[in-house]
C-alpha positions as CSV (number, residue, x, y, z in Angstrom):
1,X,-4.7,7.7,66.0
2,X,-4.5,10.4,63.0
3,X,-2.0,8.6,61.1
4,X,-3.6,4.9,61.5
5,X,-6.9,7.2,60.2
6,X,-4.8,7.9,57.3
7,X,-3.7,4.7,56.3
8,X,-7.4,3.6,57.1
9,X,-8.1,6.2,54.3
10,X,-5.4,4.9,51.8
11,X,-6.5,1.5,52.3
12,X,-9.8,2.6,50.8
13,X,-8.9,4.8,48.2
14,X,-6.1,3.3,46.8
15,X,-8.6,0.4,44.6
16,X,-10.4,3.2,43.6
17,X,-7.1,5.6,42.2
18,X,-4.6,2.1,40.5
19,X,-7.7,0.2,39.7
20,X,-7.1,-3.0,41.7
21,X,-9.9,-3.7,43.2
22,X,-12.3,-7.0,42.8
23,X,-14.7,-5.5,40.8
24,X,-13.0,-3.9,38.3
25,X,-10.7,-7.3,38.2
26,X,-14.6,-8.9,37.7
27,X,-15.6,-6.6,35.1
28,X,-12.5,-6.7,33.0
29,X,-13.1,-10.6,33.1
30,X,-16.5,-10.8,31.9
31,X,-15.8,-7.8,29.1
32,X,-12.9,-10.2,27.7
33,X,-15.2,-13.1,27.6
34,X,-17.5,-10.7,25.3
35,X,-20.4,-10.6,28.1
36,X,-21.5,-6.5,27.4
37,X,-24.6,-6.7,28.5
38,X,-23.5,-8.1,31.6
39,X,-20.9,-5.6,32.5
40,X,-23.0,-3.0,31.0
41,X,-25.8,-3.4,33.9
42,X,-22.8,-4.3,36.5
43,X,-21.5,-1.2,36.3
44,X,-24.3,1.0,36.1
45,X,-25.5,-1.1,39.6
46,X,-22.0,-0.1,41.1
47,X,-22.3,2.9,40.1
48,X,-25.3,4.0,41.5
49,X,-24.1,2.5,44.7
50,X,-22.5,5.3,46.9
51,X,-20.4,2.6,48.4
52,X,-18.0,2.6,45.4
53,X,-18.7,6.5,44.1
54,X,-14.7,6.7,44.0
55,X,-14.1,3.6,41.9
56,X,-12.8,4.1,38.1
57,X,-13.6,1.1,36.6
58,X,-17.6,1.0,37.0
59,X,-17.7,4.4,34.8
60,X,-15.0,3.2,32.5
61,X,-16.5,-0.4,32.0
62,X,-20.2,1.3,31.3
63,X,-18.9,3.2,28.7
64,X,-17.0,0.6,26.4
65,X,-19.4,-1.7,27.4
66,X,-22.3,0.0,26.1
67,X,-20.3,1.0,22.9
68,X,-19.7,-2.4,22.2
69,X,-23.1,-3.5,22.2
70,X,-24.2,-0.7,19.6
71,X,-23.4,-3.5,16.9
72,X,-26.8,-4.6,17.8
73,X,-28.4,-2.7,15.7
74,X,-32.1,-3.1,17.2
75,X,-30.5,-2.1,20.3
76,X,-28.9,0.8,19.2
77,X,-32.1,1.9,17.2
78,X,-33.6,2.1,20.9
79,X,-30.3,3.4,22.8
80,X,-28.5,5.9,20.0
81,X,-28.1,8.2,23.0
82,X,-25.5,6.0,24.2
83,X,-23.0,6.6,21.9
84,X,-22.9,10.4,23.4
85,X,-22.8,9.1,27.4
86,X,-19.7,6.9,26.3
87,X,-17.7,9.5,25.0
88,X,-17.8,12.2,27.4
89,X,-18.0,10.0,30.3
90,X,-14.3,8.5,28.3
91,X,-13.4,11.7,27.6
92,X,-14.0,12.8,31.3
93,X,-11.7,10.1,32.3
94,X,-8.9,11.3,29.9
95,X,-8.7,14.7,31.3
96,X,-7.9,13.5,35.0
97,X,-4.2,12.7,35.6
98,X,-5.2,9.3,37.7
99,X,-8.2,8.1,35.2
100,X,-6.1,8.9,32.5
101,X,-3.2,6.3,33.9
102,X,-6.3,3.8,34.5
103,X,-6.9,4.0,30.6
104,X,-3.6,4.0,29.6
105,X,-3.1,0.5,31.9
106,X,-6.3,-0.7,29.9
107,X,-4.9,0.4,26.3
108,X,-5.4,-2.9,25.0
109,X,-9.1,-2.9,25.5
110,X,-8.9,1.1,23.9
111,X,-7.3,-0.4,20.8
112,X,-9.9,-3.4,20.2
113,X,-12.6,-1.1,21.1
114,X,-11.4,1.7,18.1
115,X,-11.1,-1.2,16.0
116,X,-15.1,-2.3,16.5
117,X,-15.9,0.7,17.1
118,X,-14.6,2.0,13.4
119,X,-15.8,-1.6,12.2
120,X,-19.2,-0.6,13.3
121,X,-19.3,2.3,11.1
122,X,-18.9,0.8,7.7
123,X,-21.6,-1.9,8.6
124,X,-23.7,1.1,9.9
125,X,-23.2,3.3,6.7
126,X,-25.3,0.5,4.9
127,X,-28.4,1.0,7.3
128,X,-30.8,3.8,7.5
129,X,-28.4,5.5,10.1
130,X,-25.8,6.7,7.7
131,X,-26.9,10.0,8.3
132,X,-24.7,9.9,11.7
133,X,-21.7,8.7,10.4
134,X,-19.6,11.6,10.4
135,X,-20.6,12.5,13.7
136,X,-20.1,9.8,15.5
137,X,-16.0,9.6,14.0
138,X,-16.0,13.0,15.0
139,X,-16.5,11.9,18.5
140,X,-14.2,8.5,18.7
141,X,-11.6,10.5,17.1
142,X,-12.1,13.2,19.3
143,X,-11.1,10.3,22.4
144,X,-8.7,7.9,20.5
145,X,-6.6,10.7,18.4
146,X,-4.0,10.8,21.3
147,X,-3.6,7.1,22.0
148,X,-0.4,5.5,20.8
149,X,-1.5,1.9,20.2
150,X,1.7,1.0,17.9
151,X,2.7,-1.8,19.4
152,X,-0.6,-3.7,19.4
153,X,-0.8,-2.6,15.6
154,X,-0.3,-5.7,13.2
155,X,2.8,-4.9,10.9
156,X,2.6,-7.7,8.6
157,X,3.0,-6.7,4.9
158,X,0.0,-7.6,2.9
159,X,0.7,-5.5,-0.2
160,X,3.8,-8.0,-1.0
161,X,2.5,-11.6,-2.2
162,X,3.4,-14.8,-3.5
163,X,0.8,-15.7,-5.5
164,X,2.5,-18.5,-7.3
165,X,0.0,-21.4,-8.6
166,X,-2.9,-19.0,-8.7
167,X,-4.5,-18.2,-12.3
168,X,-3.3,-15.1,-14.1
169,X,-6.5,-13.5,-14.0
170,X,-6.9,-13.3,-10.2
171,X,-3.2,-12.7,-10.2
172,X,-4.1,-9.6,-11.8
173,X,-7.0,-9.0,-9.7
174,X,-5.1,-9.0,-6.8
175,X,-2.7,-6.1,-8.4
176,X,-5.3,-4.1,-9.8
177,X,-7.0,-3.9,-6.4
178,X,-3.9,-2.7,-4.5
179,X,-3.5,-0.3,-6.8
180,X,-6.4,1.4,-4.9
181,X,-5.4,1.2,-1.2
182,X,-5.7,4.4,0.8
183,X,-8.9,5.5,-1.5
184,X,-11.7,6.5,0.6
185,X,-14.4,5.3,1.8
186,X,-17.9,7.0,0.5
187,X,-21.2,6.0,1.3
188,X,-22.8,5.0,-2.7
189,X,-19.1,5.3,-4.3
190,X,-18.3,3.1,-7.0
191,X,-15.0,4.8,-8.7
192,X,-11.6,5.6,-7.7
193,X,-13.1,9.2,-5.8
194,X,-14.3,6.7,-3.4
195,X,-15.9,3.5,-2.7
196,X,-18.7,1.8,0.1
197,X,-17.4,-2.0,0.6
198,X,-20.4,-3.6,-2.5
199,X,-19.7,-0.7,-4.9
200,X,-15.4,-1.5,-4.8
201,X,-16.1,-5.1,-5.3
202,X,-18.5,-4.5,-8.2
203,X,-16.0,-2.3,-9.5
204,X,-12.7,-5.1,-9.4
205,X,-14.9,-7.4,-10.8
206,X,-15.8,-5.1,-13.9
207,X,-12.3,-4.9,-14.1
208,X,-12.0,-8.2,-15.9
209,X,-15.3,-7.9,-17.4
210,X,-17.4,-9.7,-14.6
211,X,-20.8,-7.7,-14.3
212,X,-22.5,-8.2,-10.7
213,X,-25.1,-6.9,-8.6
214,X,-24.7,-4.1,-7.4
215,X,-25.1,-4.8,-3.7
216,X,-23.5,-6.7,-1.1
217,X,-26.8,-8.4,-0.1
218,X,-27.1,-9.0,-4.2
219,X,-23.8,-9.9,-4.4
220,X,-24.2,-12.8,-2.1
221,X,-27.3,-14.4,-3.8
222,X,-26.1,-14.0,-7.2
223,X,-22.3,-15.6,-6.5
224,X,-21.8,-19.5,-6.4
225,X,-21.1,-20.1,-2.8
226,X,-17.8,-22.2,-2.0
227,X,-16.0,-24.1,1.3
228,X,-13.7,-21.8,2.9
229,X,-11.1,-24.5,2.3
230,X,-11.3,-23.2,-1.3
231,X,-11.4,-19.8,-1.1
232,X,-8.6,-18.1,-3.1
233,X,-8.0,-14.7,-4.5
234,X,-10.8,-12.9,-6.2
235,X,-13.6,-14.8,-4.4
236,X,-15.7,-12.7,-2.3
237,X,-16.4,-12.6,1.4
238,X,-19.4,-11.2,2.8
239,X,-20.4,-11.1,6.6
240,X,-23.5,-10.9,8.3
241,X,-25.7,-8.9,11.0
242,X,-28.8,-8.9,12.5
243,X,-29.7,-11.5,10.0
244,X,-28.5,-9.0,7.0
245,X,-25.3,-9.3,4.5
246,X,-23.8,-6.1,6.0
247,X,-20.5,-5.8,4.8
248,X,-18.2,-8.0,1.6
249,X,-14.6,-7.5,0.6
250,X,-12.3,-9.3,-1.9
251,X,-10.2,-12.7,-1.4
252,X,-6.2,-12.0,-1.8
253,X,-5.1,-14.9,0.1
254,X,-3.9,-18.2,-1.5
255,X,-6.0,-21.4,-1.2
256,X,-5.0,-22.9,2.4
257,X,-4.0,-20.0,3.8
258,X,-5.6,-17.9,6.6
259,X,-8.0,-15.6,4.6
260,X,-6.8,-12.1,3.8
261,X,-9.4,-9.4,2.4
262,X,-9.2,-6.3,0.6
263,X,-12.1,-4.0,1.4
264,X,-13.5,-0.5,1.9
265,X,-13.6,0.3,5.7
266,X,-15.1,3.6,6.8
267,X,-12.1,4.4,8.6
268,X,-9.4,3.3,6.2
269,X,-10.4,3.7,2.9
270,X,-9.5,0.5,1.1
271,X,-7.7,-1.8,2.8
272,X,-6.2,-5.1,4.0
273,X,-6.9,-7.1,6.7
274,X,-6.7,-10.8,8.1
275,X,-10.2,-12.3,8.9
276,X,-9.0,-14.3,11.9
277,X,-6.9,-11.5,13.5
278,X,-9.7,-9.0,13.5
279,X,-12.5,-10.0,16.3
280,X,-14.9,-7.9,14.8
281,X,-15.0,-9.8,11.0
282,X,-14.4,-13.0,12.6
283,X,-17.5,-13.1,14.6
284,X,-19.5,-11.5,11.6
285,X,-18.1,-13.6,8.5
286,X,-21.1,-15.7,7.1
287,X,-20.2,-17.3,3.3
288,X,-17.6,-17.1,0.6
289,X,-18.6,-17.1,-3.2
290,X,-17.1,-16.5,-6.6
291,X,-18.0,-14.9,-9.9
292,X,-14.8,-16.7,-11.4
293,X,-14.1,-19.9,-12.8
């Protein structure tokens, strides 16, 4: 009777310790499909229900959850707080041997979520909640610092280009903008000590003697807009949120190809990225425009 007791026991615990039960298998689903708010009051009802006290995934998927939807920024204006529940009830999870293995099985999610998460931050710097900038990295890097998410890293080289058929003065845009990858990113900068994403493209343009606004949202009004079947190097990008231009980079793809920017990010400094590989641009880009012939 006391062993089939036991096995009784590990029956029920076991979901709760490899994470394989129906409702984290639920959860994960709807968080792929992108539904946060969903799976952010899911787990919160799970949790608060004693029946599944010992379950990982409900305090996991509340967490990054909730973080993702912080790119709302009128919710986030009304839930800031939530930013600080995330992280320790993450970094809770990291210092237990069995939660730990739960978020290592669900690095994938980890590595998309770092991504937004430092996404997030160089659209925020442009709002009225810069202030909190440097404490909120403090805290994802804090969690994410011991994560090795190599192999879901893109390695493709972006600094090497064949920009044959393109005109000689984006050619040379293109160069003299690589020149500064690595630079830092600083709220206001607008010179090699550091640049915020409208100040860096301001600065390439001046480059070849191309005065414009100094903002992104300025940026966008001033620029002739174009067909993203005709963007090339040295048009702009800009992306949107909450119904504001938040963020633009620079063009260093060839017309036809998948777009490739060069941009300040918060995280990075300046650097390159492909628009349709990165979930967070993707769902954000708005227009493309030019101050070039």
């Amino acid at each position: 009777m006391k062993v089939l007791t036991i096995i009784c026991m590990f029956i029920f615990v076991a979901p709760s310790i490899f994470g394989q039960h129906p409702i984290g298998d639920k959860l994960e689903q709807l968080y792929s499909q992108g539904h946060y708010g969903i799976v952010y009051r899911k787990s919160k009802r799970f949790m608060l229900n004693s029946k599944y006290e010992n379950l990982i995934a409900p305090k996991y998927y509340r967490a990054i959850s909730g973080l993702q939807r912080l790119n709302n920024l009128y919710w986030y204006s009304r839930n800031s707080d939530v930013i600080k529940y995330s992280m320790n009830e993450l970094i809770k999870l990291k210092k237990n041997q069995v939660s730990y293995d739960f978020l290592l099985a669900h690095s994938y999610e980890l590595f998309e979520l770092k991504n937004d998460l430092n996404n997030w931050l160089t659209e925020l710097s442009q709002t009225k909640y810069k202030q909190n900038i440097h404490e909120y990295s403090n805290l994802f890097r804090d969690f994410f610092e011991k994560f090795d998410f190599q192999s879901y890293e893109n390695h493709d080289s972006y600094v090497k280009s064949d920009l044959n058929g393109v005109s000689q003065i984006r050619q040379d845009l293109v160069q003299f903008s690589k020149n500064y990858l690595g630079i830092p990113y600083q709220w206001g900068g607008t010179s090699p000590e550091g640049f915020d994403c409208s100040g860096f493209t301001q600065f390439l343009m001046k480059h070849k003697g191309v005065q414009i606004p100094r903002t992104a949202g300025d940026q966008y009004i001033k620029c002739s807009k174009i067909d993203s079947l005709n963007a090339q190097c040295g048009d702009l990008i800009f992306f949107k949120n909450e119904n504001k231009i938040s963020h633009v980079g620079m063009v260093i793809s060839k017309k036809g190809e998948s777009i490739k920017m060069i941009h300040a990010s918060s995280s990075k400094g300046i650097s390159i990225i492909e628009v349709a590989k990165s979930s967070y641009w993707k769902k954000r880009y708005y227009a493309l425009g030019t101050f070039l012939e």
